[in-house]
C-alpha positions in Angstrom: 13.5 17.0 66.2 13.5 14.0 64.1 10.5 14.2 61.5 9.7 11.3 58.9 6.7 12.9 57.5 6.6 16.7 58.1 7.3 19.0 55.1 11.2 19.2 54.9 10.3 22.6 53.3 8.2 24.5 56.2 9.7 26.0 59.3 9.6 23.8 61.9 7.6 24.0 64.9 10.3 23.8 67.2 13.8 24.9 67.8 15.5 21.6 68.5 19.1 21.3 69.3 19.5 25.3 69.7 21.7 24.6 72.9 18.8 26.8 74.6 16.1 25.7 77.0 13.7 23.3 75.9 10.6 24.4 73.8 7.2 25.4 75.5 4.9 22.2 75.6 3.1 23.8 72.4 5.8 23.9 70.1 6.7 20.3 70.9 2.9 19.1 70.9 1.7 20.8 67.6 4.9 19.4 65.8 4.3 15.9 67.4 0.1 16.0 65.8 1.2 17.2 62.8 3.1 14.8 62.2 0.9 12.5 63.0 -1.6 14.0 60.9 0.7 13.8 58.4 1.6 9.8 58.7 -2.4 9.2 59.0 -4.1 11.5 56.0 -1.4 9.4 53.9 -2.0 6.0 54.8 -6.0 7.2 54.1 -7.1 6.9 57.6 -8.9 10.6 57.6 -10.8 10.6 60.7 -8.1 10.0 62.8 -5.5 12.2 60.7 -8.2 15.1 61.2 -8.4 14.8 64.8 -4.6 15.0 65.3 -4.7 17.5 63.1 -7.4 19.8 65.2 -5.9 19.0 68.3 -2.4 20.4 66.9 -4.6 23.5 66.2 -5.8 23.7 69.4 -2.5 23.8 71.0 -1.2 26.7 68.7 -4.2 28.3 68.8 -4.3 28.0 72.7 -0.9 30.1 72.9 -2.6 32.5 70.8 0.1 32.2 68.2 -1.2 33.2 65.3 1.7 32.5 62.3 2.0 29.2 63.6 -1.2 28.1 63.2 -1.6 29.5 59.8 1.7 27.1 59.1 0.0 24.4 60.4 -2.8 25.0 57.9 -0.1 25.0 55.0 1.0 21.9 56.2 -2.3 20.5 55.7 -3.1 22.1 52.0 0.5 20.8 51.0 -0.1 17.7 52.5 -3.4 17.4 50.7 -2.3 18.6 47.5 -0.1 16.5 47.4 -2.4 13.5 47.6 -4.0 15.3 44.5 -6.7 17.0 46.5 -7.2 20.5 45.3 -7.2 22.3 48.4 -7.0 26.3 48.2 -4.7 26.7 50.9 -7.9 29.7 52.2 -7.3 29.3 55.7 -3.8 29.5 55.7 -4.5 32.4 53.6 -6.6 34.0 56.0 -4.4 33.9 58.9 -1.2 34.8 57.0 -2.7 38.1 56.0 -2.8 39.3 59.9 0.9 37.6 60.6 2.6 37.0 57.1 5.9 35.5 56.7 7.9 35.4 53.4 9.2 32.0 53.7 5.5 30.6 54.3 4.2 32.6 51.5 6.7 31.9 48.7 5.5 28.3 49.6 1.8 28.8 49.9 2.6 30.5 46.0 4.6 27.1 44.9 1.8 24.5 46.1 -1.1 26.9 44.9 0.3 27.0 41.6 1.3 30.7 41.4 4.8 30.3 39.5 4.9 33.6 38.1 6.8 35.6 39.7 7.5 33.5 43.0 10.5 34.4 45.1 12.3 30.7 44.3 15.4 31.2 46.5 12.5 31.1 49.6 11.6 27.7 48.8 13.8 25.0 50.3 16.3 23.9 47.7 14.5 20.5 47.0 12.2 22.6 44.6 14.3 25.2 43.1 15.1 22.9 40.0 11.5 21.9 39.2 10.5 25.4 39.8 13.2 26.8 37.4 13.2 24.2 34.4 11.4 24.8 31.5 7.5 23.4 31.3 8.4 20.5 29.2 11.8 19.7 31.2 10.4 19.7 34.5 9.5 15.8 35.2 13.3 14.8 34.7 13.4 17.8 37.9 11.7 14.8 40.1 13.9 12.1 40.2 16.6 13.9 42.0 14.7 14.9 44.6 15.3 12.9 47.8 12.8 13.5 50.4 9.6 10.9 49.2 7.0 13.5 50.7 8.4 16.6 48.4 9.0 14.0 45.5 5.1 13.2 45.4 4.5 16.8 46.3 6.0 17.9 43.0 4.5 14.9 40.7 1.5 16.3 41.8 1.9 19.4 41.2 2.5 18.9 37.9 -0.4 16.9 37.6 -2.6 19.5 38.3 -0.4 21.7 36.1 -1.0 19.2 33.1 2.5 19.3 32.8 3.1 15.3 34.0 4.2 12.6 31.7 3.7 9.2 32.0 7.4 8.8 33.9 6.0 11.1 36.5 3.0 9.5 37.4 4.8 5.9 37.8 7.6 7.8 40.0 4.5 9.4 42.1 3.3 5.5 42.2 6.3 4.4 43.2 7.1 6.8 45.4 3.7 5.9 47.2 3.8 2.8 47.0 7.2 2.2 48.7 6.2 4.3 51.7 3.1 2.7 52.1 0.9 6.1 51.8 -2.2 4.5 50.5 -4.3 7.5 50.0 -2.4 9.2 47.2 -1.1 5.3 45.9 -4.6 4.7 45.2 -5.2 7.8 43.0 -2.0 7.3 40.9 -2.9 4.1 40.3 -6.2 4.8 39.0 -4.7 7.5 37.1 -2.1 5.1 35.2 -4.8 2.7 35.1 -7.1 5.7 32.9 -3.6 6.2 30.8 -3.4 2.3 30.1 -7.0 2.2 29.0 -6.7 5.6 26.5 -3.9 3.2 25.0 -5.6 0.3 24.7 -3.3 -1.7 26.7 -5.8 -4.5 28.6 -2.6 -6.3 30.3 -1.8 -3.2 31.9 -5.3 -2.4 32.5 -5.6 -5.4 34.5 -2.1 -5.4 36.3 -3.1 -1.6 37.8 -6.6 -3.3 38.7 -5.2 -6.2 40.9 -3.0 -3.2 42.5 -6.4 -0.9 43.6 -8.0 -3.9 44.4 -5.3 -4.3 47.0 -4.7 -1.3 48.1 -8.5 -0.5 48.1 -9.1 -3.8 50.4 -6.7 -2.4 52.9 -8.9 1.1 53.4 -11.9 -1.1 54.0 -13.1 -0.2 57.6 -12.5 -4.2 58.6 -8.9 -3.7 57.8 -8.6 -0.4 59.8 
């Protein structure tokens, strides 16, 4: 299965290319709405993202498959989190204590914060480097990560770790920005926009305004 958005680092939904028989219709239709929940929370378009993202519920949930739902709701705290909402990950939490699976929980541990401890070599590989330099090392971790989606799920995590430098947040920006995901663009860019005002720099300050001004024109409901 060919996935722009979804987490490179969760198990995917489906077993594509297994040589076997083709997935049950709820493997292949959770994976295509989260996805698509995926592509919609980032480009800020919320009510549409969340009803993709129930209906990809409802087609787990309606095989009664328990672990894959609660990964479906780890998909959604990661993806939130990394849009700098800070999302507790509780109903993932919830379900994985019935059906628990390591691989899920090292990674519900890494988005939640909970360093100490964690089992790195369960994380995909595109984190073990942040996750093992030191505090003040780890922002050099992020510009050698290649998948966009984990790169701005890292800034951010050391964002809300207080751990990000001003290189990180313009890489997060970046990173937004060249994807188009306009929901966690706009919050970096209000973020540098705070850092160039603590400074006293009024050029930048204006620059970064001209940018949300943009980007906040394109969330308005006439340009939906």
């Amino acid at each position: 299965m060919k996935s722009l958005l979804a987490l490179a680092s969760l198990v995917m939904l489906t077993a594509c290319g297994s040589g076997g028989p083709p997935p049950p219709d709820w493997k292949t239709d959770a994976a295509d709405l989260i996805e698509r929940y995926q592509k919609h929370a980032l480009l800020g378009e919320n009510t549409l993202a969340e009803r993709y993202f129930q209906q990809a519920v409802a087609a787990t949930g309606g095989a009664g498959r328990v672990a894959e739902t609660a990964r479906l709701w780890l998909v959604r705290c990661a993806t939130r989190r990394a849009m700098l909402i800070d999302d507790a990950c509780a109903e993932y939490a919830e379900l994985a204590s019935i059906e628990p699976d390591a691989a899920d929980q090292a990674y519900y541990q890494f988005v939640t914060l909970r360093w100490d401890g964690l089992n790195v070599a369960q994380l995909p590989t595109q984190h073990h480097d942040l996750v093992r330099a030191p505090a003040g090392a780890r922002h050099e971790a992020l510009s050698r990560i290649a998948d966009p989606l984990a790169r701005l799920l890292d800034a951010s995590l050391l964002v809300m770790r207080q751990e990000a430098d001003a290189a990180a947040l313009a890489l997060a920006t970046e990173t937004a920005s060249s994807q188009g995901w306009r929901q966690p663009l706009l919050t970096y860019l209000k973020l540098q926009q705070k850092q160039a005002a603590a400074q006293g720099n009024a050029a930048e300050q204006a620059r970064l305004a001209r940018r949300i001004q943009l980007v906040e024109q394109s969330l308005s409901p006439a340009h939906q």
